[in-house]
N, C-alpha and C positions, 0 to 999 in steps of 0.2 A: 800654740798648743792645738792638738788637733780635736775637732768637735767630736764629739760623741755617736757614732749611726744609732739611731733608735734599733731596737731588738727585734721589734718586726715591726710591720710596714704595708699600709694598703695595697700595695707591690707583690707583696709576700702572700697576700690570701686571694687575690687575681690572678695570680701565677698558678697556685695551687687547685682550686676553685671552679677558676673561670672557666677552661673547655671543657670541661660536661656539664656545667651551667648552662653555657651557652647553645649547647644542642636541646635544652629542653626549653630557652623562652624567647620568647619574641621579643627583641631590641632594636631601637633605633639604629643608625648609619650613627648617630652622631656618639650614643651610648657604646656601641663598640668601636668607634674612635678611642675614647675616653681610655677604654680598658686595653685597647691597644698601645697607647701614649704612658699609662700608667706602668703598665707590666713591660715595657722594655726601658724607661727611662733611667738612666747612668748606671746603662749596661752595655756590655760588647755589641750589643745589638745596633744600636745608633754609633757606632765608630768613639774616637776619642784622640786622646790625645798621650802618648809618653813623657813623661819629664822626667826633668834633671836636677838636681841643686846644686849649685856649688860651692854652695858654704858652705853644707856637711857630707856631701856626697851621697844624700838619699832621690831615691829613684820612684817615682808614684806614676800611676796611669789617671787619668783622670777620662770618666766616661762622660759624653754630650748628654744634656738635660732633654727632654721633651719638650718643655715650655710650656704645657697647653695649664687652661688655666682652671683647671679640675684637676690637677696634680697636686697632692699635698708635699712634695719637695722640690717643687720650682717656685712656690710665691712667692720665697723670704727675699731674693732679687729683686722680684718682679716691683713689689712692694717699693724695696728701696728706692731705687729708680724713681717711681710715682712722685713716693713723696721728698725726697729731693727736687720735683719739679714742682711739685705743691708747698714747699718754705715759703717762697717768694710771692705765695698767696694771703698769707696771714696776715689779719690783723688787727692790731694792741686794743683789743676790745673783749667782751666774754662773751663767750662761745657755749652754744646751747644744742644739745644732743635728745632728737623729736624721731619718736618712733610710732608707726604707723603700720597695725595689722587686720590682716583680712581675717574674718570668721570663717571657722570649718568648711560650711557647704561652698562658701565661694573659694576655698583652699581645693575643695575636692574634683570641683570642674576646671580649676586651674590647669592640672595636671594634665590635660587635653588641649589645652589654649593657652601655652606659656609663654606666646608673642602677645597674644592679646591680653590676657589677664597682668600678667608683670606691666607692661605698659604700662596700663592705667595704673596700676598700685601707684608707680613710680609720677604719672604726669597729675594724676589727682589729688598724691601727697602734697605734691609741690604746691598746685593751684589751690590748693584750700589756704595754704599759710600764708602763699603770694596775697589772697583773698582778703584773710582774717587780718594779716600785716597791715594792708593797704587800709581797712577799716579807719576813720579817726577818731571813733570810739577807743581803738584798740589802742594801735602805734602810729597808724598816718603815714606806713614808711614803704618805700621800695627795699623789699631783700632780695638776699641769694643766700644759696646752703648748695653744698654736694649731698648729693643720696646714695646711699649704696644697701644693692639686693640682696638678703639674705633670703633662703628659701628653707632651711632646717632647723628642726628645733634641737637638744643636748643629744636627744634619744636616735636621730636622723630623719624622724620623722617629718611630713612635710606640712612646712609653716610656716609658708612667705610673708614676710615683714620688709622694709624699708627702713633705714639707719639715716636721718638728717642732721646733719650738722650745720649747723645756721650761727652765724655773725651775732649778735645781740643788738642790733641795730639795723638800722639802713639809712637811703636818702628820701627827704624829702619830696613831697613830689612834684616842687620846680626845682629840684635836685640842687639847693642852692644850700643846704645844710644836711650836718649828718643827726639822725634822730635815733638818740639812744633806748633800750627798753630799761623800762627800772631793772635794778642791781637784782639781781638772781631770781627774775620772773622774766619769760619771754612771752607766753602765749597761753589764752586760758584750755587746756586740755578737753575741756569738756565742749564749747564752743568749736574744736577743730575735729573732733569724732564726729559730731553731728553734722558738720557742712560735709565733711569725708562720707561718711555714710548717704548722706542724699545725692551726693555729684558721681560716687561711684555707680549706686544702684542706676542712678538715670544712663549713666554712658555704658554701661555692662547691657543694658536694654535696650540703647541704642545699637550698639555691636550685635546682639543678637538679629536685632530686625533688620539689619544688614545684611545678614545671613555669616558674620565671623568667626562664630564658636560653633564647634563640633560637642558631641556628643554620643559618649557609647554606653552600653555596658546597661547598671542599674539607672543612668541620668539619659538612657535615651528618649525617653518623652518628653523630656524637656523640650526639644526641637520643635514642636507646637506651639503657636506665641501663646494661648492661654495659660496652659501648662508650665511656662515659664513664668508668665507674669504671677501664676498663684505660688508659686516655686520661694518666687522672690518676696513676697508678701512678708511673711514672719523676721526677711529680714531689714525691714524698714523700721523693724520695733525694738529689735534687739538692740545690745552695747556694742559699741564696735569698739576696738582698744586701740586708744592712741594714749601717748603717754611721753612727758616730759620730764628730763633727770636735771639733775641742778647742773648749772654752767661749769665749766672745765674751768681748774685752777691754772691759766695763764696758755697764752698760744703753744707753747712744750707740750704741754698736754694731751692739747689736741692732736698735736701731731701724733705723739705715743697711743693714744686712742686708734690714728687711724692705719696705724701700722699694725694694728691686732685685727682691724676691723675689714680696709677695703680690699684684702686679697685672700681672704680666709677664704678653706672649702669645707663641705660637708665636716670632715673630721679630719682631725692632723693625726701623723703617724704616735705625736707623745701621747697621744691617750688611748691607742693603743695597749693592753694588758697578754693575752695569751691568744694562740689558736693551735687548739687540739681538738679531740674527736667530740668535744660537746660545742665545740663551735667560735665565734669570735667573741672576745668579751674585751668590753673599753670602758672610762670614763665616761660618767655623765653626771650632771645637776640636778639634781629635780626643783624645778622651781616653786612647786605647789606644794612642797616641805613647808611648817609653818617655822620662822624663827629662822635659823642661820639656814642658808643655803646647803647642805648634804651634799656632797661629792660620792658617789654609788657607782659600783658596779654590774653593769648587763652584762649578757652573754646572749648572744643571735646565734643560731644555723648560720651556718658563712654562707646560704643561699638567700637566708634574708637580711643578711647583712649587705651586701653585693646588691641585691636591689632595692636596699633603705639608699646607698651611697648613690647610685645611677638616677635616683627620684629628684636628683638636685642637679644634673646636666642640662646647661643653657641652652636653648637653641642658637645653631650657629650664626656669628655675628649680632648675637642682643646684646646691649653694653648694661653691665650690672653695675657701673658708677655713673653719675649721671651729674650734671650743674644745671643749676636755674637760677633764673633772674639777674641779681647782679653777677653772679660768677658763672652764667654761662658760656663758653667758651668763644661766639662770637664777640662779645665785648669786654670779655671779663679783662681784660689789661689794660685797655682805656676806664673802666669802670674802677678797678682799684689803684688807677693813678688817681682818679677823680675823687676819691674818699681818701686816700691820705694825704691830697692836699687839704681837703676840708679839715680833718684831724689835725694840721700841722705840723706832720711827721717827713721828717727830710725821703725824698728821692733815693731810692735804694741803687747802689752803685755797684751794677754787674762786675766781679773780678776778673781783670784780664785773664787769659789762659797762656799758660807759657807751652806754647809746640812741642819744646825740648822735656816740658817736664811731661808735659800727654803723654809721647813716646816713651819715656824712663818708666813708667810705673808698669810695674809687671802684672799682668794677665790670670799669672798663676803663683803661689803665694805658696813657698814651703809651710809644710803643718808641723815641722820641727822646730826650726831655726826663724822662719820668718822672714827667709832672704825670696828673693826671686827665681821661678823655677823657669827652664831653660827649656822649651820644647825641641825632644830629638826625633820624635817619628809620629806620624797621622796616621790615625787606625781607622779606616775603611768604615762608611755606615752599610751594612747589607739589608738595613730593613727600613722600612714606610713608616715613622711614625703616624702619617695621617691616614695610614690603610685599617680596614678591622684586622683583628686580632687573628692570625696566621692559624688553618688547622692543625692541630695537636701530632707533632713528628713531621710536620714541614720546614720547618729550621732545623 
């Protein structure tokens, strides 16, 4: 059966939008990438492909993806892929989902330092848990967890957080046993804000006196170490939010969790609602609804729609999934060989591949019948996905 196109499509208001947007603001190389990659992606633009069926004799074209990973119609692969390489990582243990946010003012200078800032969100989450784990107050144990970046909140706005998903256990630390956490408690919440909060503020101060963050606009005084360090002051007293949900009902779970979770962008084209002359309007949650979570609709200027979405583009080559400790990716296969012997769970038995059947499985998949489609002719790419976005009447 063939899937459904969404009605419209971050594509559709980039297209529309974007060049006399773009003459009036100042954007990164990497931001008009973005809108470049987005607004030609499974169009004539990037070439393609003709097909054939010959089961029922229907004839489709099929246009080349983008790939980049700010597109809201390339992840659902991308994803797949992942976590068919991440199966063979789980295991028969519960799984506990630790999330870890930065406060406003350090959100706001982010947006200037999103090599630096993302970092540490990401390397201080880790070290605080690796930290509080190791405690043998706590658990006494060596972990690992994957992390993955988010940087928006329902509304687009920005609001970097980190998504952990952690083991409920580890090893020992003559790694000679595996040490379980009790049944549906990992970590005490409040004890992991508070080492977060003092190990960020000190390395964010560190990085400063480094001279690593930049600073414009209303935060350019900061650049003064005083100015900074009284900056920083109010927020050594505040809450920082970290925050732990109860363990996932069995490794399936996880996996389903992380297939919503490690290849999402800003906003997917389903939530998506209209755009006409009052502008874009989508889905969103409000979270600070008291009682059941409210599902509501906004409406943005498609100009501030366009740069809520562009406030969430990585810098090129940051990796927003991330492994530590035991699952980071220098040992993580010797290390979970090493835990499911302890477990005494048999040796996972790679299945052979059959050549013959590699080759048989078709490429492209009639949306009628189901049969395999036959590619008859390669259609030319005439454009740069990785170039900006082409002046308006030069295609």
């Amino acid at each position: 059966m063939a899937t459904t196109r969404p009605a419209l499509e971050v594509a559709d208001i980039f297209r529309r939008h974007g060049p006399a947007w773009r003459q009036t603001e100042r954007l990164s190389l990497g931001q008009l990438k973005v809108m470049s990659a987005i607004e030609q992606c499974r169009s004539a633009a990037l070439g393609g492909h003709a097909l054939h069926c010959d089961g029922c004799g229907q004839s489709e074209i099929a246009y080349n993806s983008c790939r980049n990973r700010h597109c809201p119609k390339c992840q659902a692969r991308a994803a797949k892929r992942w976590l068919e390489a991440r199966q063979a990582d789980l295991l028969p243990v519960e799984y506990y989902h630790v999330v870890f946010t930065l406060p406003a003012p350090i959100a706001a200078i982010a947006w200037y330092n999103k090599t630096v800032v993302y970092g540490l969100l990401f390397d201080i989450a880790a070290e605080t848990m690796r930290t509080i784990a190791a405690d043998p107050k706590r658990l006494g144990a060596q972990i690992g967890m994957t992390m993955v970046l988010h940087t928006w909140g329902s509304a687009l706005t920005h609001h970097p957080h980190v998504h952990g998903i952690v083991p409920g256990g580890g090893l020992s630390p003559d790694g000679a046993r595996w040490v379980a956490c009790k049944h549906g408690f990992f970590l005490p919440v409040r004890v992991l804000s508070r080492l977060f909060r003092r190990r960020f503020l000190e390395a964010l101060a560190q990085a400063h006196g480094a001279g690593q963050l930049q600073f414009f606009g209303e935060y350019a005084g900061l650049a003064e170490v005083r100015a900074f360090a009284d900056w920083l002051a109010p927020l050594r007293k505040c809450e920082w939010v970290v925050y732990a949900k109860r363990p996932f009902a069995g490794p399936q779970a996880v996996l389903a969790y992380l297939s919503r979770y490690t290849h999402r962008v800003a906003i997917s084209n389903q939530r998506l609602i209209a755009l006409d002359e009052r502008g874009v309007t989508f889905r969103w949650k409000d979270y600070r609804a008291k009682g059941r979570t409210p599902v509501k609709a906004m409406t943005l200027a498609a100009a501030e729609f366009m740069r809520r979405f562009l406030l969430h583009v990585l810098p090129s080559g940051f990796h927003r999934i991330r492994h530590y400790g035991l699952l980071a990716n220098a040992r993580r296969k010797s290390n979970l060989a090493h835990v499911r012997q302890l477990l005494q769970i048999p040796a996972q038995v790679q299945p052979v591949k059959d050549p013959q059947t590699e080759t048989a499985q078709a490429t492209f998949v009639c949306p009628h019948c189901g049969a395999g489609m036959v590619i008859t002719a390669t259609l030319p790419r005439h454009y740069s996905i990785r170039a900006p976005p082409a002046l308006q009447g030069a295609i």
